[in-house]
OpenMM code with the backbone's topology and positions (N, CA, C; nanometers):
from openmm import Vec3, app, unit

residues = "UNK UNK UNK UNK UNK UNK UNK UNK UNK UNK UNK UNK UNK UNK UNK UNK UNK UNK UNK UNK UNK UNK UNK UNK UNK UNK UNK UNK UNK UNK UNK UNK UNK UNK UNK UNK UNK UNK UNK UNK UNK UNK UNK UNK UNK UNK UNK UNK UNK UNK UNK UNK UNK UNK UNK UNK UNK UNK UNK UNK UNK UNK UNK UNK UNK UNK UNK UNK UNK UNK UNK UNK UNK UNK UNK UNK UNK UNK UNK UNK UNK UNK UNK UNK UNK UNK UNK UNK UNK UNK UNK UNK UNK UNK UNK UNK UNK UNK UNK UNK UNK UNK UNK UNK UNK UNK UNK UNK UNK UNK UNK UNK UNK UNK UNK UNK UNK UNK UNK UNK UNK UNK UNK UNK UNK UNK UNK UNK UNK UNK UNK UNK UNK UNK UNK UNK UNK UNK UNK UNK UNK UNK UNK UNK UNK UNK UNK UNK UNK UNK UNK UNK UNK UNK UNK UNK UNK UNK UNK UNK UNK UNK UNK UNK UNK UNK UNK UNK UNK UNK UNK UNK UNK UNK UNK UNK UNK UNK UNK UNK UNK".split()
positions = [
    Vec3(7.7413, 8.8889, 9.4994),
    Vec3(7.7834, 9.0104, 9.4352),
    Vec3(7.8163, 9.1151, 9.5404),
    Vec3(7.9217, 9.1641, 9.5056),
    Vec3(7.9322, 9.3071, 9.6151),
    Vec3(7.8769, 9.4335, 9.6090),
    Vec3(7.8389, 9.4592, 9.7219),
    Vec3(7.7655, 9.5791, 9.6786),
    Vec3(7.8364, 9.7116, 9.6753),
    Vec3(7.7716, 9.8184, 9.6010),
    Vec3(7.9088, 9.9261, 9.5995),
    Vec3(7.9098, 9.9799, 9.7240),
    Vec3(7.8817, 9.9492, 9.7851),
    Vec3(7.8532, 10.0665, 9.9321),
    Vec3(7.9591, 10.0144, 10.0119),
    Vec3(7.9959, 9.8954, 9.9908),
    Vec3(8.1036, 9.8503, 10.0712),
    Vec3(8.2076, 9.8577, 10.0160),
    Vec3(8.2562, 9.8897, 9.9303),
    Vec3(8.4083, 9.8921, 9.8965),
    Vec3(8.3753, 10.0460, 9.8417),
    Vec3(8.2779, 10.1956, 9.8858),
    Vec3(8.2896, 10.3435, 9.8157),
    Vec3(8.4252, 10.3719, 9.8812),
    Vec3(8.4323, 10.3826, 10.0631),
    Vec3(8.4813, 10.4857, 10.0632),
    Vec3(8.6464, 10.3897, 10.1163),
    Vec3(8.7026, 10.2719, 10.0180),
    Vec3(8.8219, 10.2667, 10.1043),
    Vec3(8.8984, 10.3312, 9.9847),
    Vec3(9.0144, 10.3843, 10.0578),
    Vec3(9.1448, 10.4391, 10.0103),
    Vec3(9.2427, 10.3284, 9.9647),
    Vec3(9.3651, 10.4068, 9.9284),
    Vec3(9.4568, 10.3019, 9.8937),
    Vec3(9.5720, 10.2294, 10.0135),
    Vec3(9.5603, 10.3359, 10.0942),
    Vec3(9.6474, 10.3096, 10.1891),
    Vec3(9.5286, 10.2313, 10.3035),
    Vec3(9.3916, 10.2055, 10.2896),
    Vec3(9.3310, 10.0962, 10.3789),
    Vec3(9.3317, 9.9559, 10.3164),
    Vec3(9.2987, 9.9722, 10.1531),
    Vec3(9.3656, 9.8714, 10.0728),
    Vec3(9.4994, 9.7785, 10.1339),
    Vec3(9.6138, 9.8752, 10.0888),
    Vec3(9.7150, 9.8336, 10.1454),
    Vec3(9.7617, 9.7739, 10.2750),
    Vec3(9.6627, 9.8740, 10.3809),
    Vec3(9.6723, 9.7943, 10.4876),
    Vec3(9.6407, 9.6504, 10.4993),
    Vec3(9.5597, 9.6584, 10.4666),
    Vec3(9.4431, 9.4849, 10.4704),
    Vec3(9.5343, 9.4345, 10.4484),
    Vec3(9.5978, 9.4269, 10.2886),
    Vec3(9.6207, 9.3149, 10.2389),
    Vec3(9.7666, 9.3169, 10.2986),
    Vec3(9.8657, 9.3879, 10.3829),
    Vec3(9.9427, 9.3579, 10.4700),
    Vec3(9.9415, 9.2988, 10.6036),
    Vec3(9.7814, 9.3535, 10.6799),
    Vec3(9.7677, 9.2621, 10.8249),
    Vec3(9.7199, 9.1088, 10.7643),
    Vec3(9.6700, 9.1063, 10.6118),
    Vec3(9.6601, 8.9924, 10.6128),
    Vec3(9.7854, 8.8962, 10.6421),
    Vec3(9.8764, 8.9433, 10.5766),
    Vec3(10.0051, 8.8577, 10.5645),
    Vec3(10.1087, 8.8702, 10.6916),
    Vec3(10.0801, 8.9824, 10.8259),
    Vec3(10.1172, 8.9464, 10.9190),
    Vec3(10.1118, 8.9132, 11.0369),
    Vec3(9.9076, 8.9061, 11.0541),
    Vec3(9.8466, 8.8607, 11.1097),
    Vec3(9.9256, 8.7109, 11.1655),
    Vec3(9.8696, 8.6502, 11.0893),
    Vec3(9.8861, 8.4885, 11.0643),
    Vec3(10.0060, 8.4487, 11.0844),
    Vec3(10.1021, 8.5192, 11.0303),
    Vec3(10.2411, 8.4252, 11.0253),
    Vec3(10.3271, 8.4781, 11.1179),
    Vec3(10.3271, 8.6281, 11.1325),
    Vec3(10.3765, 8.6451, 11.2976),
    Vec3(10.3440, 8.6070, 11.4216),
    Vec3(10.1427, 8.5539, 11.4504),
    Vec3(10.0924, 8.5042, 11.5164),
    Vec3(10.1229, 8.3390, 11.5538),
    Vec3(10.1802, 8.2971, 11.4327),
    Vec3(10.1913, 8.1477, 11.4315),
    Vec3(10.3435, 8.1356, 11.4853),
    Vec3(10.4348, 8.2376, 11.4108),
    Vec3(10.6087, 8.2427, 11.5125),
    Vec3(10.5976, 8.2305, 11.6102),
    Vec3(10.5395, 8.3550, 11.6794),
    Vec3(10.5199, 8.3770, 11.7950),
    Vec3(10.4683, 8.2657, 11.8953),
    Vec3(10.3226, 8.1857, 11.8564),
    Vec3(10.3201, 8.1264, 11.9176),
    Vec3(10.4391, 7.9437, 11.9029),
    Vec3(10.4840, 7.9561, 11.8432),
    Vec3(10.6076, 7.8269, 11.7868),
    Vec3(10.7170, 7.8705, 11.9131),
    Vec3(10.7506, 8.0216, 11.9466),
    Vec3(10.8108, 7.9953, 12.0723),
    Vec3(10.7640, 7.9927, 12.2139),
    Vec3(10.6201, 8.0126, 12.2096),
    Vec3(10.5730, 8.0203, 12.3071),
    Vec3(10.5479, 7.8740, 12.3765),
    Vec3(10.5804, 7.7710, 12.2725),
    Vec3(10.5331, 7.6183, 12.2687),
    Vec3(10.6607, 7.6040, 12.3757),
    Vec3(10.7347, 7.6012, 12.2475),
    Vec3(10.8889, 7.5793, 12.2612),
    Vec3(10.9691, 7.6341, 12.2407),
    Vec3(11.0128, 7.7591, 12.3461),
    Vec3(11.1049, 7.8850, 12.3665),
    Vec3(11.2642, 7.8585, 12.2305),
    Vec3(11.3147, 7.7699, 12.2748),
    Vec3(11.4232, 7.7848, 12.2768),
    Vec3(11.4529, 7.6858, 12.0775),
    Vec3(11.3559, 7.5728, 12.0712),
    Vec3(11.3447, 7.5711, 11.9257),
    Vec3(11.2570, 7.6499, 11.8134),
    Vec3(11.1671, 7.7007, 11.9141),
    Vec3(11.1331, 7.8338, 11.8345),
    Vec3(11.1984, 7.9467, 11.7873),
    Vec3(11.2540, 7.9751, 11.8610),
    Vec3(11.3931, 8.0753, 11.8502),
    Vec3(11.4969, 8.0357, 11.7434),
    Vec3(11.4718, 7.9062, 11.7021),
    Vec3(11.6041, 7.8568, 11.6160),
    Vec3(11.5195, 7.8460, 11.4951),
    Vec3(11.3934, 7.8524, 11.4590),
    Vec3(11.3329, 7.8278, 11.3569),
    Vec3(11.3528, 7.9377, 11.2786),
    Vec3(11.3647, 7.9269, 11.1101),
    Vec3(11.4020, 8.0014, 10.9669),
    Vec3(11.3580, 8.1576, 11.0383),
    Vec3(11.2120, 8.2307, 11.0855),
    Vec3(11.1844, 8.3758, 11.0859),
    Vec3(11.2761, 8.4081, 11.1407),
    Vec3(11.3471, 8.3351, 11.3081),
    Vec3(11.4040, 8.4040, 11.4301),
    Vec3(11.5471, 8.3753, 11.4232),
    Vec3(11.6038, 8.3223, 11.3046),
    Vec3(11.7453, 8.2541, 11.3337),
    Vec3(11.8356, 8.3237, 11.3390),
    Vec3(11.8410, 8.4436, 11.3045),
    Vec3(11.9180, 8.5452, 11.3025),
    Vec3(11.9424, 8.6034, 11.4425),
    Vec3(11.8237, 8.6587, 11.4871),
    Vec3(11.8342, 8.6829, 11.6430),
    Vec3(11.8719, 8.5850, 11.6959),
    Vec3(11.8212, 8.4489, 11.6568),
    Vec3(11.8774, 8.3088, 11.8058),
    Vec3(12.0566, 8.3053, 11.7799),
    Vec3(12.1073, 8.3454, 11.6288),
    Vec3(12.2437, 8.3187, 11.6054),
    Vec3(12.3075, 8.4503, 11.7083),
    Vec3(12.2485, 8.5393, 11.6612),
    Vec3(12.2883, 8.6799, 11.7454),
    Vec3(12.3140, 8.6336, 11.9291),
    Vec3(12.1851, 8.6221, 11.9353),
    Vec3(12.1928, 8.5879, 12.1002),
    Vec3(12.3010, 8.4647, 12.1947),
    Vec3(12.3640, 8.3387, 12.0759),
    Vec3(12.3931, 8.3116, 12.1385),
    Vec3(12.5431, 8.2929, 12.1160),
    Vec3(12.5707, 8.3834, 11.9907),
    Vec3(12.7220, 8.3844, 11.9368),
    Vec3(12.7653, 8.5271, 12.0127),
    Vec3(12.7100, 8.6339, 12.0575),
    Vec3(12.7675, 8.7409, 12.0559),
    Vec3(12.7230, 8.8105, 12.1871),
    Vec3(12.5890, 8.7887, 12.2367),
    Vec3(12.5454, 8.8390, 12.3734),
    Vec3(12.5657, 8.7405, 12.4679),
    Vec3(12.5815, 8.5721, 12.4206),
    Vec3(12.6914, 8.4387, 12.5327),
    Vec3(12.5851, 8.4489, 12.6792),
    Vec3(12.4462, 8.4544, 12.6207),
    Vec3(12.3395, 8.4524, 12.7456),
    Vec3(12.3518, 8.3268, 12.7884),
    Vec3(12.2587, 8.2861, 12.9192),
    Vec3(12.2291, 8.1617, 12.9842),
    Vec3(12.1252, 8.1110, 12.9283),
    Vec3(12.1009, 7.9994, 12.9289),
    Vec3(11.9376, 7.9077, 12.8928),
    Vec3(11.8405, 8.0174, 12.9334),
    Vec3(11.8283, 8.0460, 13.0638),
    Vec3(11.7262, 8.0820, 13.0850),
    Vec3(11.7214, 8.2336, 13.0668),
    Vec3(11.7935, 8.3256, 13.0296),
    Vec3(11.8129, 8.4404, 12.9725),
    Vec3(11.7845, 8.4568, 12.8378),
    Vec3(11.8128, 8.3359, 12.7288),
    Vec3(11.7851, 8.3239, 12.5961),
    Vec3(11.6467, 8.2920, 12.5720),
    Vec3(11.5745, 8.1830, 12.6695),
    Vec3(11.4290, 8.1749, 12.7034),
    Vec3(11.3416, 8.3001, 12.7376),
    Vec3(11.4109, 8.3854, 12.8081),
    Vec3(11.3483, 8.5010, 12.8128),
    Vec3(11.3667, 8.6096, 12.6790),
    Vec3(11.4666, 8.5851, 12.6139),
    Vec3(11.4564, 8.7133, 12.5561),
    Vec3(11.3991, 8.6388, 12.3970),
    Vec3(11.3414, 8.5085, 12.3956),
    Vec3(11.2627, 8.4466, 12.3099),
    Vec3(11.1288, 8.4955, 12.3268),
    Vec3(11.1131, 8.5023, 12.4437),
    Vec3(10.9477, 8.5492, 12.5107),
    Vec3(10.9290, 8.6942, 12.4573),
    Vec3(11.0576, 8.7193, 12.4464),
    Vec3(11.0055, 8.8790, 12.4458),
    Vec3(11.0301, 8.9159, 12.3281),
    Vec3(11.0859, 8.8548, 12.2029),
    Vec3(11.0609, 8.8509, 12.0764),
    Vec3(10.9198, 8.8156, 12.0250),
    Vec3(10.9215, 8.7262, 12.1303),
    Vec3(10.7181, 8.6748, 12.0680),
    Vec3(10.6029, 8.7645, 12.1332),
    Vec3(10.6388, 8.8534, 12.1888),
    Vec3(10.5743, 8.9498, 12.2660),
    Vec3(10.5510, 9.0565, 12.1828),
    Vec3(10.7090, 9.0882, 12.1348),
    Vec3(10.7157, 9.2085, 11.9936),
    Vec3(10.6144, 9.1299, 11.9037),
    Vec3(10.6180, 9.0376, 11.8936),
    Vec3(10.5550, 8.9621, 11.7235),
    Vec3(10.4215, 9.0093, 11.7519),
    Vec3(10.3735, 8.9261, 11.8542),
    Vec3(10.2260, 8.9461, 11.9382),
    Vec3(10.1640, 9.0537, 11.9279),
    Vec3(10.2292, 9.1516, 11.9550),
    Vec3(10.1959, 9.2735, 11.9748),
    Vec3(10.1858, 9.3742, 11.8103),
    Vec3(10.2561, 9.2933, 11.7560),
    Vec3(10.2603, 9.3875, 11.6009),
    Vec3(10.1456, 9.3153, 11.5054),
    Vec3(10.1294, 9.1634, 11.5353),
    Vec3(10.0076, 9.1058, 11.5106),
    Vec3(9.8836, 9.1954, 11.5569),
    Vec3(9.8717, 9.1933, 11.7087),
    Vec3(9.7923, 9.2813, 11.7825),
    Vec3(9.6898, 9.4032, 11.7283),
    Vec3(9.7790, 9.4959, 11.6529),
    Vec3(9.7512, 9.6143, 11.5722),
    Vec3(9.7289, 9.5858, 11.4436),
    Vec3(9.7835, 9.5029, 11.4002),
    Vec3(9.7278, 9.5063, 11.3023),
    Vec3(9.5719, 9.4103, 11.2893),
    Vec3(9.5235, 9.3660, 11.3671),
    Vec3(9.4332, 9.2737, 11.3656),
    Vec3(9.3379, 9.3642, 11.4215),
    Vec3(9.3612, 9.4520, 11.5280),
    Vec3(9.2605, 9.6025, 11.5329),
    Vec3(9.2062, 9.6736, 11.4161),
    Vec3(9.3542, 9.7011, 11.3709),
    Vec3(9.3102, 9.7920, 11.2314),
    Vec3(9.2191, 9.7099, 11.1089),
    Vec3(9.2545, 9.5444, 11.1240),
    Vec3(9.1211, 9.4956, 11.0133),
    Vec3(9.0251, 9.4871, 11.0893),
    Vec3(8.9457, 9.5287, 11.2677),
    Vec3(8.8530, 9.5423, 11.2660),
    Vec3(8.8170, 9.6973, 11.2756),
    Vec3(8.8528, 9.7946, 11.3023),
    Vec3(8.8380, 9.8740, 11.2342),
    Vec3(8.7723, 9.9151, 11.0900),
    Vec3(8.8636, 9.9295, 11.0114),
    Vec3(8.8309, 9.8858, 10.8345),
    Vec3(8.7029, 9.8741, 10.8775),
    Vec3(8.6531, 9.7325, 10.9403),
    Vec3(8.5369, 9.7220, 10.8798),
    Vec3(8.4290, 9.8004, 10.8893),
    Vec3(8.4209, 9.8624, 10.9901),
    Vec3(8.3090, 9.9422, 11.0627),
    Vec3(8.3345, 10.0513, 10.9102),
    Vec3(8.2108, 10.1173, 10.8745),
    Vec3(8.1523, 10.2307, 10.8071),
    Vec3(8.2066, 10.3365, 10.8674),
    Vec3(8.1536, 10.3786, 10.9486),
    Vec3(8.1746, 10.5015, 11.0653),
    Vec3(8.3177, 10.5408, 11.0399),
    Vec3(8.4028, 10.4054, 11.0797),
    Vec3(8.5228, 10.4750, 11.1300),
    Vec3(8.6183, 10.4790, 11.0099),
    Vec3(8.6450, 10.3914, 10.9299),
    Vec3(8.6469, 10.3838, 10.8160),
    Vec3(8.6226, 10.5450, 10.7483),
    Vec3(8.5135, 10.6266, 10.7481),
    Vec3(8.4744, 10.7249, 10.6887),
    Vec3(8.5763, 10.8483, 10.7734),
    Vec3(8.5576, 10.8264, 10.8664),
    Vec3(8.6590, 10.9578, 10.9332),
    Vec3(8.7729, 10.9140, 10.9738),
    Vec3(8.8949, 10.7887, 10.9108),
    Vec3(8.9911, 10.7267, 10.9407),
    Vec3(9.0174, 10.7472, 11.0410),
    Vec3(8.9546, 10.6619, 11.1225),
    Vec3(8.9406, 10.6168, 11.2357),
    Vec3(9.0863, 10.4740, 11.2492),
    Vec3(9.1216, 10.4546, 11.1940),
    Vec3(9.1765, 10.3075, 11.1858),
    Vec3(9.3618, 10.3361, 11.1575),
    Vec3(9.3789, 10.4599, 11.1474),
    Vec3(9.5098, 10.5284, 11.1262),
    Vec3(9.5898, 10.5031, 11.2709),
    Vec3(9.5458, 10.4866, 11.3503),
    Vec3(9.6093, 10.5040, 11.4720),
    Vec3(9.6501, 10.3411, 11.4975),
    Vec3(9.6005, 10.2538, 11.4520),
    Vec3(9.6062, 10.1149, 11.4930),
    Vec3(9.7000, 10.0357, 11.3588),
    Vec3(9.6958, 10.1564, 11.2276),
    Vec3(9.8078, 10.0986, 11.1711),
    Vec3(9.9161, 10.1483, 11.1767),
    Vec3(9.9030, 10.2619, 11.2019),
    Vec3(10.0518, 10.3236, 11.2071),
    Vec3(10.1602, 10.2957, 11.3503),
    Vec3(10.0752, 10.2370, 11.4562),
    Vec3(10.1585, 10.1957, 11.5694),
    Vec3(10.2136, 10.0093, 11.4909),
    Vec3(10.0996, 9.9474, 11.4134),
    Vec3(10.1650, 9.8152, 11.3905),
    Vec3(10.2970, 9.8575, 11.2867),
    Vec3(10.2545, 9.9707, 11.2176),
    Vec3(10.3446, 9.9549, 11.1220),
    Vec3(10.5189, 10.0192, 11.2064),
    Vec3(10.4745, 10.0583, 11.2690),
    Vec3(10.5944, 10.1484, 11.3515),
    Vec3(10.6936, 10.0485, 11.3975),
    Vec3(10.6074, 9.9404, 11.4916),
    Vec3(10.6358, 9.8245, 11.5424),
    Vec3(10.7491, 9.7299, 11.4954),
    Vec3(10.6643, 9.7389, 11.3820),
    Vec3(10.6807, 9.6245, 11.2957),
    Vec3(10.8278, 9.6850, 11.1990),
    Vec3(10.7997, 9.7426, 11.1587),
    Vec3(10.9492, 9.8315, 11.0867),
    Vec3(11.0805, 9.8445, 11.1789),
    Vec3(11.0606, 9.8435, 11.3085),
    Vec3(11.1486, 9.8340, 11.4261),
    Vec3(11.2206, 9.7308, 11.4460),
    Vec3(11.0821, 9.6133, 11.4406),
    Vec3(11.1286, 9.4586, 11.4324),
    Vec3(11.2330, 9.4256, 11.2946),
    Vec3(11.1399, 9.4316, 11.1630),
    Vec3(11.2510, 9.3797, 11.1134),
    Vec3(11.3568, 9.4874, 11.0878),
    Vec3(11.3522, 9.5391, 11.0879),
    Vec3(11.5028, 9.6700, 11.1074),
    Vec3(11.5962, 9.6025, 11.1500),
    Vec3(11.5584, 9.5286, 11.3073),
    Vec3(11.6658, 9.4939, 11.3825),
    Vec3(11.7110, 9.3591, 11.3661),
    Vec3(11.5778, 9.3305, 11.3488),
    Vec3(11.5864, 9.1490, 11.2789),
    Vec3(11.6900, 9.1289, 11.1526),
    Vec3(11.6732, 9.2143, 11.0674),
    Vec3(11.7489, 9.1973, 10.9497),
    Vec3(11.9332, 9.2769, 10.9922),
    Vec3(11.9278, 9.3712, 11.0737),
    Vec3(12.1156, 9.4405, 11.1082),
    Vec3(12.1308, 9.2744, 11.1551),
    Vec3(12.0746, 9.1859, 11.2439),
    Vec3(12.1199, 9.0991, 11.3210),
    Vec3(12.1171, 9.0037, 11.2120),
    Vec3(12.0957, 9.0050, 11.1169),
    Vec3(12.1009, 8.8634, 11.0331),
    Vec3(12.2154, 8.8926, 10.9440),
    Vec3(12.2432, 9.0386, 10.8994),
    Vec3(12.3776, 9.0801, 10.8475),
    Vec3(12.4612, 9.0543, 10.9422),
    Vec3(12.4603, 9.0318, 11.0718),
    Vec3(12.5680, 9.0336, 11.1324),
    Vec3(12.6468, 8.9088, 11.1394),
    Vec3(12.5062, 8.8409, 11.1293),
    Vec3(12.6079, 8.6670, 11.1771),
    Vec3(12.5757, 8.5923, 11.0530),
    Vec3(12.5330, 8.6718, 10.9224),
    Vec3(12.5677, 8.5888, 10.7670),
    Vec3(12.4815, 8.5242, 10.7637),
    Vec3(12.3464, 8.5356, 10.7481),
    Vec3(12.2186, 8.4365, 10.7557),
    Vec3(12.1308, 8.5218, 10.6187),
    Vec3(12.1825, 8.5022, 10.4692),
    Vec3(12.1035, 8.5356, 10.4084),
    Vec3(11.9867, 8.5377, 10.3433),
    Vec3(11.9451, 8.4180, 10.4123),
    Vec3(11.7968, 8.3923, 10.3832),
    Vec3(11.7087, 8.4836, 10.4664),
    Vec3(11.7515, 8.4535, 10.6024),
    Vec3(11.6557, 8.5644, 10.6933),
    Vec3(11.6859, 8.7182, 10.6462),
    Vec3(11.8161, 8.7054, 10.5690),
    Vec3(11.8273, 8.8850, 10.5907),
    Vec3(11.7086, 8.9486, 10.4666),
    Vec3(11.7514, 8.8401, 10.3724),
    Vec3(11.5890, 8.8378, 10.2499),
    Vec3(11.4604, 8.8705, 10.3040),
    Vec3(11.4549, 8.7795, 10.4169),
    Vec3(11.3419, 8.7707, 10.4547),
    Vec3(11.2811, 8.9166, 10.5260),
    Vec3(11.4077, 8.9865, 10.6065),
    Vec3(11.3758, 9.0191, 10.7010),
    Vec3(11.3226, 9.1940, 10.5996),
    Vec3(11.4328, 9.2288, 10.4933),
    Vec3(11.4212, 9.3210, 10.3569),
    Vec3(11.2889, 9.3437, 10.3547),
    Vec3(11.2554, 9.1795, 10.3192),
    Vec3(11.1605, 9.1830, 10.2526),
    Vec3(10.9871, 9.2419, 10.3243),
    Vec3(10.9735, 9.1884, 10.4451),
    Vec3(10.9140, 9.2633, 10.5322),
    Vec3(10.9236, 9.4104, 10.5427),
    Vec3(11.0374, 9.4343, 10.5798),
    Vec3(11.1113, 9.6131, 10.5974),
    Vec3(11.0008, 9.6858, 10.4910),
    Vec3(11.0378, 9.6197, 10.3765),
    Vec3(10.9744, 9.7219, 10.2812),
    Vec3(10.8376, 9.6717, 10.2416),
    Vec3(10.7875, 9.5929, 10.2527),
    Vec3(10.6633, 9.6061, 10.2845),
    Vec3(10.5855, 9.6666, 10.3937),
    Vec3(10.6464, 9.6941, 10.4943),
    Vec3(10.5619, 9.8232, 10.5795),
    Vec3(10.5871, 9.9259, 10.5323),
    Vec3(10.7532, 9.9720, 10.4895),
    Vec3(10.7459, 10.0888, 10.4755),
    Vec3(10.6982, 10.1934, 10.3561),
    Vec3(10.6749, 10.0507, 10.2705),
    Vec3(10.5964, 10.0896, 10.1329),
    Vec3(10.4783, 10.1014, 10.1666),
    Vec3(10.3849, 10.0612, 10.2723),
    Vec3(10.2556, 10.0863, 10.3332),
    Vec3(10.2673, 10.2602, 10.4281),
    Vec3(10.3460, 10.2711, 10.4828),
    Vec3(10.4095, 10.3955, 10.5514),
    Vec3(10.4093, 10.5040, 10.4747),
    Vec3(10.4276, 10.4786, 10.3785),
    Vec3(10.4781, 10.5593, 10.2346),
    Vec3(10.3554, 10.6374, 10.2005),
    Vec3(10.2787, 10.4906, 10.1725),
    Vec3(10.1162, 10.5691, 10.0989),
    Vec3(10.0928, 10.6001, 10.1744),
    Vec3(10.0712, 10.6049, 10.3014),
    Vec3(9.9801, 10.6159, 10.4422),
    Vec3(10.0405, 10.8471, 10.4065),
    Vec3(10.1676, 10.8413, 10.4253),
    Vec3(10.2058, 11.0066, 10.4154),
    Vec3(10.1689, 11.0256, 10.2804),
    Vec3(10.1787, 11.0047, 10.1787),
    Vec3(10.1616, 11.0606, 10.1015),
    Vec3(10.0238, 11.1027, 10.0252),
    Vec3(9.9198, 11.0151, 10.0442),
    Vec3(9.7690, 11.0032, 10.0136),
    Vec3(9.7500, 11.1385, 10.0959),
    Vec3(9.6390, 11.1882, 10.0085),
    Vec3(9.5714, 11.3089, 10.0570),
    Vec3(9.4978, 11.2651, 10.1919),
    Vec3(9.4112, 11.3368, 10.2626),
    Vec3(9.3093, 11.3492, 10.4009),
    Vec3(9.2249, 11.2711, 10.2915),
    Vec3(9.1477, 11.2005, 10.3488),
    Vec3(8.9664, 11.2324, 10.3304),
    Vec3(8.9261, 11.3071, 10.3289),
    Vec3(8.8226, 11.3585, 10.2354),
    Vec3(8.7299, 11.4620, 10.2243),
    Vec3(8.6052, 11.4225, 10.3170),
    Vec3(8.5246, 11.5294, 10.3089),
    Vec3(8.4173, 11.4660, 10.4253),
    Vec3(8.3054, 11.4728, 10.3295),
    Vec3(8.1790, 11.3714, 10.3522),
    Vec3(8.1044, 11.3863, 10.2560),
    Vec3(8.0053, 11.4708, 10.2169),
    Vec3(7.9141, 11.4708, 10.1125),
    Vec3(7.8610, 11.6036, 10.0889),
    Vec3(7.7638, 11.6175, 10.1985),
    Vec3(7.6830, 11.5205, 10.2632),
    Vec3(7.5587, 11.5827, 10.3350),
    Vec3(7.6032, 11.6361, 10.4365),
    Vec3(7.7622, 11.6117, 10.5353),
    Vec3(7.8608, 11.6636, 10.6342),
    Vec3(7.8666, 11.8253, 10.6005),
    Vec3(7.9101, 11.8619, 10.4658),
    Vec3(7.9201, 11.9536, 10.4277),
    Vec3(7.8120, 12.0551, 10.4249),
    Vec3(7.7255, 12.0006, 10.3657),
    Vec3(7.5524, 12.1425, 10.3252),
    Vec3(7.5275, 12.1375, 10.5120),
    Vec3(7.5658, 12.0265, 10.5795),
    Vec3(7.5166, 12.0480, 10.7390),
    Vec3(7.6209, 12.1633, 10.8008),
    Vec3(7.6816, 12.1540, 10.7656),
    Vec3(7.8338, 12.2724, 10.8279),
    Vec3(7.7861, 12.3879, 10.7487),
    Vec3(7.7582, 12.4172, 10.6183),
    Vec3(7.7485, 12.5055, 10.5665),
    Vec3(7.6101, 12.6186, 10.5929),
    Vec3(7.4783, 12.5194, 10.6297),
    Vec3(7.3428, 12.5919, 10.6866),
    Vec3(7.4017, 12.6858, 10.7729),
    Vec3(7.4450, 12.6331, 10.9261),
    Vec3(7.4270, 12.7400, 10.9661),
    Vec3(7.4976, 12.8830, 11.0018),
    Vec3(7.5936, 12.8541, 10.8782),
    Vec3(7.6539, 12.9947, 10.8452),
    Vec3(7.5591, 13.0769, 10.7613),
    Vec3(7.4726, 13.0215, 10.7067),
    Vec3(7.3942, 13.1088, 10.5649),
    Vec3(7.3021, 13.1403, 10.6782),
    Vec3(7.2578, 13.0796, 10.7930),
    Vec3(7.1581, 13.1087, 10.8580),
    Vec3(7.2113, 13.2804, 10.9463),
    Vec3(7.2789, 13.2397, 10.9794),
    Vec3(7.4135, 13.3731, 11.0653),
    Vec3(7.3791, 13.4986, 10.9350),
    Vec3(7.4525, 13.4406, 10.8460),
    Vec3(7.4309, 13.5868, 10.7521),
    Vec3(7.2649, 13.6414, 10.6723),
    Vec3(7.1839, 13.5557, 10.6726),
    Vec3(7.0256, 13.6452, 10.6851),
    Vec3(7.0238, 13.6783, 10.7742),
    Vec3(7.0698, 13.6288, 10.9141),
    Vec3(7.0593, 13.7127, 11.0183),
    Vec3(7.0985, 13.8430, 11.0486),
    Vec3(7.2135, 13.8446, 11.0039),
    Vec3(7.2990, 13.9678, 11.0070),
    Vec3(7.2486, 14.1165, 10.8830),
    Vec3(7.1616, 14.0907, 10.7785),
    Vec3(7.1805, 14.1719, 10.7114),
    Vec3(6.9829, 14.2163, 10.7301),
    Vec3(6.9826, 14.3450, 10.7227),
    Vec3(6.8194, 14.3979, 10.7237),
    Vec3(6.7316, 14.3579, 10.6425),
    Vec3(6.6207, 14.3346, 10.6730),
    Vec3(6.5138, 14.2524, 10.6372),
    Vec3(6.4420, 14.4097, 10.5706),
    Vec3(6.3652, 14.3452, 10.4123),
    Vec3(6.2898, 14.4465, 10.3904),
    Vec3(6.1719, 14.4868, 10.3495),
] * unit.nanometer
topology = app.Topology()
chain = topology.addChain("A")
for resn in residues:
    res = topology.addResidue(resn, chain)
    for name in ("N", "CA", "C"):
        topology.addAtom(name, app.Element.getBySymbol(name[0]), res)
């Protein structure tokens, strides 16, 4: 059974997060490493085909230039995995969780990551790959529908015992201030 103490203080936009690093944890981690195996058929596999069509219909790189700029697609992936796999440890902690602490580690994945497929998907319009460009949509707006709530959700409030502690020693200041009789 769960207890309530663990699911009081999440929001909707930590909600949301989760259940987005869940889904790009794993499968950007697993791309990524598919070219890290094998640069250059990794690059040709369904997520990346758009960029591998891009790179080698229109930028006319060398083997070993297309190998590199495979690396450095899986680097972007890596890295947007990266943050978001912070921000679910984050989440978990109480502490930080309570004073959103964990804002900083999604909003760089999500930044990231909105960058990626941004560009992932212009490049899949470009060379007619409409599955990836689906794909790539389809991502787009799943961060930026996470982006969304993230601005629009109110602050956290802070909780009440934070509060009567901030509030003492002003009441203490003003008996001070007024004559005793």
């Amino acid at each position: 059974m769960i207890k309530n103490i663990v699911i009081r203080n999440w929001r909707l936009s930590c909600v949301n997060g989760v259940l987005l690093a869940l889904y790009f944890v794993p499968v950007w981690t697993t791309v990524a490493f598919q070219i890290m195996v094998s640069p250059i058929q990794g690059l040709f596999a369904r997520p990346n085909i758009a960029v591998a069509l891009f790179i080698s219909d229109h930028l006319h790189l060398s083997a070993i230039d297309t190998v590199r700029a495979a690396w450095l697609l899986a680097l972007a992936r890596l890295t947007v995995a990266g943050f978001f796999a912070m921000f679910l440890v984050l989440i978990l902690v109480p502490r930080v969780r309570k004073v959103a602490g964990y804002v900083e580690s999604l909003s760089i994945g999500l930044g990231l990551g909105s960058i990626l497929a941004f560009t992932s998907m212009i490049l899949a319009s470009q060379v007619g790959e409409t599955q990836a460009l689906r794909l790539h949509a389809t991502e787009l707006l799943m961060l930026l529908g996470t982006a969304i709530v993230m601005l629009v959700e109110k602050p956290a409030t802070p909780a009440n015992s934070s509060d009567e502690a901030c509030a003492m020693p002003a009441l203490d200041v003003e008996r001070a201030a007024q004559p005793s009789s």
